[in-house]
C-alpha positions as CSV (number, residue, x, y, z in Angstrom):
1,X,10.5,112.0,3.4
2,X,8.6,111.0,0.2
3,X,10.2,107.2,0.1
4,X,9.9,104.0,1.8
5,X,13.2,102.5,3.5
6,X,13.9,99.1,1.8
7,X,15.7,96.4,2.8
8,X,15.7,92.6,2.7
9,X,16.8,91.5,6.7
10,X,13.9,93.1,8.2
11,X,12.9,96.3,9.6
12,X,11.4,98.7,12.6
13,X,9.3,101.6,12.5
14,X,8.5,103.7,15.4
15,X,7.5,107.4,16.2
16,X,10.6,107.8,18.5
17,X,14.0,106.9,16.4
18,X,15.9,105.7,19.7
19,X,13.2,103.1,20.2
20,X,14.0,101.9,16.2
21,X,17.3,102.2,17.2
22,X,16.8,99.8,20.1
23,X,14.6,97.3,17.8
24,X,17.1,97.5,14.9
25,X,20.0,96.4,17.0
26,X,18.0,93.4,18.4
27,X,17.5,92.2,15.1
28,X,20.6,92.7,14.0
29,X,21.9,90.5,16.8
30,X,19.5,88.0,14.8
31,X,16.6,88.3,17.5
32,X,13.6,87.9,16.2
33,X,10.8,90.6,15.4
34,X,8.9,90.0,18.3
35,X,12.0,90.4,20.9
36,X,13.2,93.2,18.8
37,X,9.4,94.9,19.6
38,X,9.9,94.2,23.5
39,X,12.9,96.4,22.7
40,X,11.5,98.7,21.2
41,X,8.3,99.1,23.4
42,X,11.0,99.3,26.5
43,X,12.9,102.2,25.2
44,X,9.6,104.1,23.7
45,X,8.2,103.9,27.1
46,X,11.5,106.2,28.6
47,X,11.9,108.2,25.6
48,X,8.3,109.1,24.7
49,X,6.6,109.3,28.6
50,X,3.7,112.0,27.1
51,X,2.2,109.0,25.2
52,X,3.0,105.5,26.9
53,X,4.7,104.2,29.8
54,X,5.5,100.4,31.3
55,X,2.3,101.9,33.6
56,X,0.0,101.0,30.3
57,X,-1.9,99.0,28.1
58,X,-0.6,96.9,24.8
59,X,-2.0,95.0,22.3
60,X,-0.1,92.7,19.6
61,X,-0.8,91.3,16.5
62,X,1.8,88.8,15.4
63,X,2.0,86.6,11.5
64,X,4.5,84.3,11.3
65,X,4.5,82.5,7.8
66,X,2.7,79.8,6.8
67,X,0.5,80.6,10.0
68,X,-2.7,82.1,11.0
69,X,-2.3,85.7,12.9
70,X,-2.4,85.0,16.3
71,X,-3.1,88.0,18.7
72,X,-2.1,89.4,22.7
73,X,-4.5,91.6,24.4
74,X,-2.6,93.4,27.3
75,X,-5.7,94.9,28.3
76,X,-5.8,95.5,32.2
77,X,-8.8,94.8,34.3
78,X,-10.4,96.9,36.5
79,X,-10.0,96.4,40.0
80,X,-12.0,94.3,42.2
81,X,-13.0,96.9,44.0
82,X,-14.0,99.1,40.9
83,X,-17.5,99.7,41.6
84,X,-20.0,102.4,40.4
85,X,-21.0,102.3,44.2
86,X,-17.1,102.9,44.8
87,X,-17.2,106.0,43.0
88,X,-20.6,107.4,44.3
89,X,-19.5,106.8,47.5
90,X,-16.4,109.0,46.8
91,X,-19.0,111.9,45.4
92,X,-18.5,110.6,41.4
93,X,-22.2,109.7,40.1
94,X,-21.8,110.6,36.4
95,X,-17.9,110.2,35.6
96,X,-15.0,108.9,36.6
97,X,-12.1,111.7,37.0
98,X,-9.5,111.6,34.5
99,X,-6.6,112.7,36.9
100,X,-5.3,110.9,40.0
101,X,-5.8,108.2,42.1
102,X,-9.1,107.7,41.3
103,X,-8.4,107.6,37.8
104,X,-5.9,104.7,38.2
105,X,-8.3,101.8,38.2
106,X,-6.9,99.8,35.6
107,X,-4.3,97.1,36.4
108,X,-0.9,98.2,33.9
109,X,-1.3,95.3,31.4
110,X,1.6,95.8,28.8
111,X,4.8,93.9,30.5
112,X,2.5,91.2,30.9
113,X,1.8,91.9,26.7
114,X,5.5,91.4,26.8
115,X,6.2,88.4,28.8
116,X,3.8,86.4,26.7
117,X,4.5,87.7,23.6
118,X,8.4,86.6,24.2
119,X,6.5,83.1,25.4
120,X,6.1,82.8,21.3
121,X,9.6,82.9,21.1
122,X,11.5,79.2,21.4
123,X,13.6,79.3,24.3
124,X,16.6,78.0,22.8
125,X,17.1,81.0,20.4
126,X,15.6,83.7,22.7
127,X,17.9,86.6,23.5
128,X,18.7,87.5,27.5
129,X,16.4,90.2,29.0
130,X,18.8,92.4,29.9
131,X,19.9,93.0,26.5
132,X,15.9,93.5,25.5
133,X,16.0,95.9,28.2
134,X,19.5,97.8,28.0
135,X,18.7,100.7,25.8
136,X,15.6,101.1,28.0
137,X,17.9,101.0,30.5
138,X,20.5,103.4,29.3
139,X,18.3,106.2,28.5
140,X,16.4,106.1,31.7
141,X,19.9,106.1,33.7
142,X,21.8,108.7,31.6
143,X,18.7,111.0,30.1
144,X,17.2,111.3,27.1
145,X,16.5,114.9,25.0
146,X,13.4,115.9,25.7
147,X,11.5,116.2,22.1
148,X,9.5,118.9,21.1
149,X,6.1,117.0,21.0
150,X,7.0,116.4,24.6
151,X,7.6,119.5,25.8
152,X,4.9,121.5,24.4
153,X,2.3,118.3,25.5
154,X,3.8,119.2,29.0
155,X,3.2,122.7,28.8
156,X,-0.3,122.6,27.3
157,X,-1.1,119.9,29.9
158,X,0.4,121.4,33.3
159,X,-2.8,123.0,34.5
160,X,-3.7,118.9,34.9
161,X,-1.2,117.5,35.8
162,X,1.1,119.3,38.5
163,X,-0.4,119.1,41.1
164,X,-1.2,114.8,40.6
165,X,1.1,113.0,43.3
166,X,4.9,112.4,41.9
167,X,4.3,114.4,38.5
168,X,6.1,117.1,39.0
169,X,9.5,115.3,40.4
170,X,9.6,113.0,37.7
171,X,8.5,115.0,34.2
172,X,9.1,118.5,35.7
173,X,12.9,120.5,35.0
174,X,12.8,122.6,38.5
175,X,9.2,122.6,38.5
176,X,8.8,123.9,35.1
177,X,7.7,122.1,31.9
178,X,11.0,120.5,29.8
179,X,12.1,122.7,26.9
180,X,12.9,120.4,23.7
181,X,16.7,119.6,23.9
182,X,16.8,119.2,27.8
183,X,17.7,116.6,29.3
184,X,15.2,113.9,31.2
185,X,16.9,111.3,33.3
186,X,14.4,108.6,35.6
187,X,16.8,106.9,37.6
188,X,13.7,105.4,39.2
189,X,12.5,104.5,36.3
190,X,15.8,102.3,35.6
191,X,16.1,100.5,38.5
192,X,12.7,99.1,38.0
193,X,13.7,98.2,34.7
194,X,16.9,96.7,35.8
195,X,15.0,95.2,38.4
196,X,12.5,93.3,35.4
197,X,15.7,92.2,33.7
198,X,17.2,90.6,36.5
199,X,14.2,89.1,38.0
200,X,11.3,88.8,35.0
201,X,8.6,90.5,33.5
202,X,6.2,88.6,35.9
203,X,8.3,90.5,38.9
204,X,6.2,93.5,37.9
205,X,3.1,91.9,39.4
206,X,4.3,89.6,42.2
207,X,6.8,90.9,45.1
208,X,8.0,94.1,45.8
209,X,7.3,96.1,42.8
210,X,3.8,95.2,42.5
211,X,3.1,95.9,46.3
212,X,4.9,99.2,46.0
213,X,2.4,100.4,43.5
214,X,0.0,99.1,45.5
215,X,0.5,100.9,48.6
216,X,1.0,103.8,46.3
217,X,-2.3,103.4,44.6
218,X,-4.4,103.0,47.6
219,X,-2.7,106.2,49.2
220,X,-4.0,108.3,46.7
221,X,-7.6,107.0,46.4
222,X,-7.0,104.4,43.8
223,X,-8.8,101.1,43.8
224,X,-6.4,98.9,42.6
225,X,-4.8,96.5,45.4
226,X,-2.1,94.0,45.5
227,X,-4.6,90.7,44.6
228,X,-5.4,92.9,41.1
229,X,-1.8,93.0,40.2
230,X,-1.6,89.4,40.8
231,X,-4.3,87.9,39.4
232,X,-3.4,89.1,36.2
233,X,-2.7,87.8,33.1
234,X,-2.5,89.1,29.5
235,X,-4.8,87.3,26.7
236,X,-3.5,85.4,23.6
237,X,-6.6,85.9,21.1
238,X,-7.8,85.5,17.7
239,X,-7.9,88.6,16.2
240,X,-11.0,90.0,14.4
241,X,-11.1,89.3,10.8
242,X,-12.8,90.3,7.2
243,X,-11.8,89.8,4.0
244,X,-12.4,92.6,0.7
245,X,-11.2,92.7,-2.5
246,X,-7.7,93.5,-1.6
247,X,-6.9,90.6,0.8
248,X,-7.6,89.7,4.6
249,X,-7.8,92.1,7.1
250,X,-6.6,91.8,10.8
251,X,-7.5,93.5,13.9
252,X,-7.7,93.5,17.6
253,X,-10.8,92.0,19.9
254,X,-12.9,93.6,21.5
255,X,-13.0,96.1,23.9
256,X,-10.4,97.8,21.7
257,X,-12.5,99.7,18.5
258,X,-10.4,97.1,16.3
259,X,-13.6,96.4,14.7
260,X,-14.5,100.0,14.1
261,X,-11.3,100.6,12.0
262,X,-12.3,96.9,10.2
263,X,-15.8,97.9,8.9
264,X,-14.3,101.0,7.8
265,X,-12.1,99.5,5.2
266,X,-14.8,96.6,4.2
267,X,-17.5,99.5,3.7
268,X,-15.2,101.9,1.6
269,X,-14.2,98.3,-0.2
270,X,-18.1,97.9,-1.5
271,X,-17.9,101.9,-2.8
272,X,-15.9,100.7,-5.6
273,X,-13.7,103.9,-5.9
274,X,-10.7,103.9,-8.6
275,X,-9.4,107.4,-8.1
276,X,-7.1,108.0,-4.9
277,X,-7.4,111.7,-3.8
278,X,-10.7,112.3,-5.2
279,X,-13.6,113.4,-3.5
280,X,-15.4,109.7,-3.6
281,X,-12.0,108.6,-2.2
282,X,-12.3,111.2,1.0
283,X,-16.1,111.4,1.2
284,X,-16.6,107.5,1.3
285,X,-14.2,106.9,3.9
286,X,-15.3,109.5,6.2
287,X,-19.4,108.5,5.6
288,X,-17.9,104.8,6.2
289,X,-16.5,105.9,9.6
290,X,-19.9,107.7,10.8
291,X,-21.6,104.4,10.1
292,X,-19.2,102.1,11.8
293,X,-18.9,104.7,15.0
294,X,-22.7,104.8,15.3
295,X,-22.5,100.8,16.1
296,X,-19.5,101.0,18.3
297,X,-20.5,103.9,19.9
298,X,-23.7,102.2,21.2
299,X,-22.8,98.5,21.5
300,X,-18.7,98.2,21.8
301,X,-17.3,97.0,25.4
302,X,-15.9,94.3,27.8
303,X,-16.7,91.3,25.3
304,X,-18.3,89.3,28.1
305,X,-20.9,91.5,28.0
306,X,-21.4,93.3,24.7
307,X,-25.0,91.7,23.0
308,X,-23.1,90.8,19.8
309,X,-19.7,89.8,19.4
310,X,-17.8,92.0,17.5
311,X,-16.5,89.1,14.8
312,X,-20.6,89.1,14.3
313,X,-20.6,92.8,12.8
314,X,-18.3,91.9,10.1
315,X,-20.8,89.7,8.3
316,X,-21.2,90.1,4.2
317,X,-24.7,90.7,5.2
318,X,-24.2,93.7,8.1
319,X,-21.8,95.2,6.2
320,X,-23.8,95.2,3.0
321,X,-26.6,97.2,4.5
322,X,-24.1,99.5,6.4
323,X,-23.1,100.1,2.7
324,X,-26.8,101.0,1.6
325,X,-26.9,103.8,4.3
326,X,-24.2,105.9,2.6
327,X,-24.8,108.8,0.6
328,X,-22.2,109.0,-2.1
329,X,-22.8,113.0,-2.8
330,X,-23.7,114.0,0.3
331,X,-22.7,114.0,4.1
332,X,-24.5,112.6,6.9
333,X,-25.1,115.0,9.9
334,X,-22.7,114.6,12.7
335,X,-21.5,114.9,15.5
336,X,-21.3,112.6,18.4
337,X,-19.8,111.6,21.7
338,X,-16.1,110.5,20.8
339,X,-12.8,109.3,23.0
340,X,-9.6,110.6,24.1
341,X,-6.2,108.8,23.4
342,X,-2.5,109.1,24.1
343,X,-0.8,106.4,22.7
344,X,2.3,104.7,20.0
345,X,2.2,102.4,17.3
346,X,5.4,100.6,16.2
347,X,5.8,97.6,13.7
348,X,8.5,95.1,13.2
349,X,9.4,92.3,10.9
350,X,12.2,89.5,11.4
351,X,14.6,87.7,8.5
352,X,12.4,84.7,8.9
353,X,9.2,87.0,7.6
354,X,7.7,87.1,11.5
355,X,5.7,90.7,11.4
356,X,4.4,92.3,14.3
357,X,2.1,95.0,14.5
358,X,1.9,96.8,18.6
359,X,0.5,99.1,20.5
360,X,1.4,100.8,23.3
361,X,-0.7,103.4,25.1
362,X,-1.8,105.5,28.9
363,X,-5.2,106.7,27.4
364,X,-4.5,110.5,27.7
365,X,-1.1,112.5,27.8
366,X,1.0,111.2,30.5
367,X,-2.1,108.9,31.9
368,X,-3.4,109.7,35.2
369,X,-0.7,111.3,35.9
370,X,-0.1,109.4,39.5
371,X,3.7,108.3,39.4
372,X,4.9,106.3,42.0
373,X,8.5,107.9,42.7
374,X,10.0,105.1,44.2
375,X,9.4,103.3,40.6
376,X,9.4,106.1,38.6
377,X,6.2,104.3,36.7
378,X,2.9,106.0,36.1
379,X,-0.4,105.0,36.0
380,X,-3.0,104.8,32.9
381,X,-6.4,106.4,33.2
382,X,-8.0,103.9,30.4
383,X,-10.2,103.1,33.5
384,X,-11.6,106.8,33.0
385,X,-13.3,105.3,29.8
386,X,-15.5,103.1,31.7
387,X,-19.6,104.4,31.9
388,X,-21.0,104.6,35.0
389,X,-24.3,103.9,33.5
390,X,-25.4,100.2,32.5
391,X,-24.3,99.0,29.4
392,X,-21.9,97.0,27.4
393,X,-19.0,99.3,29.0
394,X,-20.0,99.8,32.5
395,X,-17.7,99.5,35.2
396,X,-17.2,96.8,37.3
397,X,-14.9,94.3,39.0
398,X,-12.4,92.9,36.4
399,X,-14.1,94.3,33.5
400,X,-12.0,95.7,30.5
401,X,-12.8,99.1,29.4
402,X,-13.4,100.7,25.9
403,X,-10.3,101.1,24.2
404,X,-9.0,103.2,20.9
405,X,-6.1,101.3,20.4
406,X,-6.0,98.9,17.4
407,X,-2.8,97.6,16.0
408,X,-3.9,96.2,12.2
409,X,-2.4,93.8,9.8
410,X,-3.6,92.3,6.8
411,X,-2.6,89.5,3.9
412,X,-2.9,90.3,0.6
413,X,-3.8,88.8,-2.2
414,X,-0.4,89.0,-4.1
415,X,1.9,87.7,-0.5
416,X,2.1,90.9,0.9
417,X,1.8,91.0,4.3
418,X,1.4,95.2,5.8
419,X,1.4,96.1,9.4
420,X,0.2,99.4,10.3
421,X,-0.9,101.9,12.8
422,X,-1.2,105.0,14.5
423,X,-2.0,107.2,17.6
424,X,-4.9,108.9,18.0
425,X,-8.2,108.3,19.7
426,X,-10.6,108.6,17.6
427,X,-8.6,109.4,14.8
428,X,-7.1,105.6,14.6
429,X,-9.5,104.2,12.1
430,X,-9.4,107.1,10.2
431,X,-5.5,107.5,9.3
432,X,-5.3,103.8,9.1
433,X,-8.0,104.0,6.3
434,X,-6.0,106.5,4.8
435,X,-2.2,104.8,4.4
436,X,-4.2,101.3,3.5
437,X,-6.2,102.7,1.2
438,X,-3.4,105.3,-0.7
439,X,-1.1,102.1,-0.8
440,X,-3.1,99.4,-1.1
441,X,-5.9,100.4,-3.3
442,X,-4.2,103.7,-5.1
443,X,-0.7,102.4,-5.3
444,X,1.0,104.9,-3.5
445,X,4.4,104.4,-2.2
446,X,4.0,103.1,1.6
447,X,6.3,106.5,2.5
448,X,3.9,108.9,0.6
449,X,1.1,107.1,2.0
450,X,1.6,108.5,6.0
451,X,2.9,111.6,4.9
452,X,-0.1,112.9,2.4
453,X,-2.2,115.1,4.1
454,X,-5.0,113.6,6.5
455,X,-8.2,114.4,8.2
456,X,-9.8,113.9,11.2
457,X,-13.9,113.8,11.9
458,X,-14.7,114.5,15.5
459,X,-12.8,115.1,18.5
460,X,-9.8,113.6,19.8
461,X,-6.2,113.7,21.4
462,X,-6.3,117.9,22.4
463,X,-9.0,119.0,20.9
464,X,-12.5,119.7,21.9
465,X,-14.7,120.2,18.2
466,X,-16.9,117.8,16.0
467,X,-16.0,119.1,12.8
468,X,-13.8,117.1,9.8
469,X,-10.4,118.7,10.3
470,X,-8.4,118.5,6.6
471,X,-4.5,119.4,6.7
472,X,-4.1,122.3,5.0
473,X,-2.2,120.3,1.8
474,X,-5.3,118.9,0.4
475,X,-6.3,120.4,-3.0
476,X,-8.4,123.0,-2.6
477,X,-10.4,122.2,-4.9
478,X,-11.2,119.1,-3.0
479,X,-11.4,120.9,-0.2
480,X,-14.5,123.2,-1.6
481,X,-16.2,119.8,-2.9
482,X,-16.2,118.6,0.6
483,X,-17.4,121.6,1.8
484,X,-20.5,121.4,-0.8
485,X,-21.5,118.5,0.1
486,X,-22.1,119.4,3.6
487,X,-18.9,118.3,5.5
488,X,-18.6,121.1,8.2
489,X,-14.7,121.5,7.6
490,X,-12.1,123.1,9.8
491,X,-8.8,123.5,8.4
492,X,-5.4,122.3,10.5
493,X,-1.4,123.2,10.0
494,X,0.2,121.4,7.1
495,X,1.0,118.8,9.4
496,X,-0.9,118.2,12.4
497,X,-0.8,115.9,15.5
498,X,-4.3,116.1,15.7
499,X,-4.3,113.5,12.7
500,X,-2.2,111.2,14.5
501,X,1.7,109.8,14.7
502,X,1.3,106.6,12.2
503,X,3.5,104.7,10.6
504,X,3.6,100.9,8.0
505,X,5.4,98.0,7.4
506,X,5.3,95.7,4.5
507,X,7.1,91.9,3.7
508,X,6.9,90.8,-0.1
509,X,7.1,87.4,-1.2
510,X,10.5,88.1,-2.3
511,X,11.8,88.9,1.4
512,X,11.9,92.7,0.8
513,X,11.0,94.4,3.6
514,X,9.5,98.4,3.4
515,X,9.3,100.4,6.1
516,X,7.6,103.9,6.7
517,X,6.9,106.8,9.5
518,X,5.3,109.5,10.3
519,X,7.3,113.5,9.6
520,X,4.6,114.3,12.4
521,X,6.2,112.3,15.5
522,X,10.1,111.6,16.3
523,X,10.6,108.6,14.5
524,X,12.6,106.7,12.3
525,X,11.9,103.8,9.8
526,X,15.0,101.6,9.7
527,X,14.9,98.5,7.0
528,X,17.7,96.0,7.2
């Protein structure tokens, strides 16, 4: 797929093509891009378990015209009990496990994400729940086909995950990994959802689903009680901003590494580059993302108690002498300590020119793994991410932890207005630098732009080296240049999950609307 979907009502993009489905119908109905994402996010959740669930984190960036963007972080808070004290005691000292109960610390903060996302929505004209929620529904009642990218993520993961409390009865075929083709069905899962339909998205966290999870959360060593689900609330925000030569650029607060994936773009910005697939083009993005991970490695966290704020590191001045650190001919040694992430990216736009960029996201494949089965829901790990040690991202009562996700969005200077995204970990930054770059600076066609080959430095989503991983479609020539320069390369498959499941969405002026995903994931990129 070498060419952008067009259309002039619209459009969905998402690495599942049910959940597009889903969105597309909503806005067809005429709902609006943001109930079309709730939609979407709903049916993703059923259809694509490996990498998100209603158990989760979100974050939304929304840009209505004529208005400023206007952010929601879904980020859940640890619980109040979510000591390092509480771990020690449990024999943790130096991490937190990444499996089970323990691992579930995080309050699920994504319906919430919904609930006031749809708040943005005038009542008048907003559509009923339960038709938001009835392809959700549908799929988690009848079954869905078990993709590839699902099955093999089971398989490679089993070792983890089988034995975690509810696992096996909910993602298991008599207690063997799915094959691609077979069919899932979550009945649980469905009468939960029917359950939010009939009685709210706030039902998740007050009554009798939040106290199940509860009870189910402190049975298997979890923190998290009944007061956590409670007392929470998602965050409307303003999102982090700078502005380059090309427009102005959006992305998520703090703790997510939105402003990572921001200096990236402002530093390559200052290289002055003009050739799109060269060497400077490759080399300065990936010696702009070793200077802006050095920072956010060291400083990023809960924003109440980071030293800076993040908006602070995207100064003219910082980023100027960021700039002056980067060898143009030659790499900077590497590597360093990077993060895990399962997770989705999905953007939407609206006849009216509303464009929302969201992400969705359990930290690793599958989260914790803890599934309650009277729900059907399972339970992030983000909590995992927290330090144990002081600093900006130590744990704590209510704290937020470090997160990868970052859904982006930026203005530009002609009217354009691009949403785009990825899964990924660490890789995030990166293959967003990529598609904005190919498109916006090199002209490329929004379609060609996520399928070119990509690259990946450092570790992330299944995989355990430091080295800068190149799809094997690059040039070879450029691929010896990067080589000579002192890039330690590893080469990956033509395409390559490592590099991420991304995908874009761009309004013109003119009301046309393109729309492209990723050949990697499932998805489809439907323009109206």
């Amino acid at each position: 797929m070498l060419r952008s979907s067009l259309g002039l009502n619209g459009g969905i993009t998402a690495p599942h093509h049910a959940a597009a489905l889903a969105g597309r119908d909503i806005l067809a109905q005429g709902g609006t891009a943001i109930e079309a994402m709730v939609a979407a996010a709903a049916t993703i959740a059923v259809v694509y378990p490996h990498m998100n669930g209603i158990g989760g984190d979100g974050f939304w960036i929304i840009h209505k015209p004529g208005q400023d963007p206007i952010g929601i972080s879904a980020c859940g808070t640890a619980a109040a009990l979510a000591t390092p004290q509480f771990y020690a005691d449990r024999g943790h000292t130096t991490a937190i496990p990444a499996r089970g109960g323990l691992a579930a610390l995080t309050v699920p903060g994504t319906i919430s994400g919904w609930e006031t996302a749809l708040s943005l929505v005038p009542q008048a004209k907003r559509l009923p729940l339960t038709d938001l929620l009835a392809d959700a529904i549908g799929h988690a009642k009848t079954g869905t086909a078990v993709t590839g990218n699902q099955a093999k993520c089971t398989a490679d993961k089993l070792a983890d995950l089988r034995d975690v409390p509810g696992f096996a009865q909910t993602y298991l075929i008599d207690g063997a990994p799915p094959k691609a083709g077979d069919r899932l069905v979550q009945p649980s899962l469905a009468r939960t959802l029917e359950h939010l339909a009939r009685h709210g998205l706030r039902s998740f966290y007050d009554g009798e689903i939040a106290q199940t999870h509860a009870d189910a959360l402190e049975k298997h060593g979890s923190p998290l009680r009944y007061g956590d689900f409670t007392a929470y609330r998602a965050d409307v925000v303003t999102p982090l901003t700078v502005k380059t030569s090309h427009g102005q650029l959006f992305n998520m607060v703090a703790p997510t590494q939105g402003v990572s994936s921001l200096m990236i773009l402002a530093l390559f910005d200052r290289l002055g580059v003009t050739r799109g697939e060269s060497f400077a083009h490759l080399h300065g993005l990936i010696e702009a993302t070793k200077q802006a991970f050095i920072q956010r490695n060291v400083e990023l966290g809960d924003p109440d108690h980071m030293a800076i704020p993040a908006q602070d590191w995207l100064t003219d001045e910082h980023l100027d002498a960021m700039a002056e650190r980067i060898d143009r001919d030659t790499a900077m040694k590497w590597p360093y300590e990077p993060a895990q992430g399962d997770t989705i990216w999905m953007g939407a736009s609206d006849r009216d020119g509303t464009v929302v960029s969201f992400i969705q996201s359990v930290f690793w494949e599958f989260g914790s793994g803890l599934t309650c089965p009277e729900t059907g829901v399972f339970f992030q790990n983000r909590g995992a991410g927290f330090s144990l040690a002081p600093g900006p991202n130590q744990l704590g009562p209510n704290r937020k932890p470090f997160h990868t996700l970052n859904p982006a969005l930026a203005n530009l200077k002609d009217g354009r207005v691009m949403a785009y995204g990825t899964m990924g970990g660490e890789g995030q930054p990166q293959t967003q630098s990529a598609i904005f770059s190919r498109y916006v600076q090199f002209n490329s066609d929004l379609q060609a732009a996520v399928t070119a080959p990509r690259w990946l430095l450092g570790k992330t989503w299944g995989d355990n080296t430091t080295t800068l991983k190149l799809e094997s479609r690059f040039d070879p020539a450029l691929i010896a240049a990067l080589k000579s320069a002192g890039h330690d390369v590893e080469m990956l498959p033509e395409f390559s999950d490592l590099t991420g499941h991304a995908g874009a969405l761009v309004v013109h002026p003119t009301g046309l609307v393109e729309t492209a995903t990723d050949p990697r994931a499932d998805g489809a990129a439907l323009s109206i």
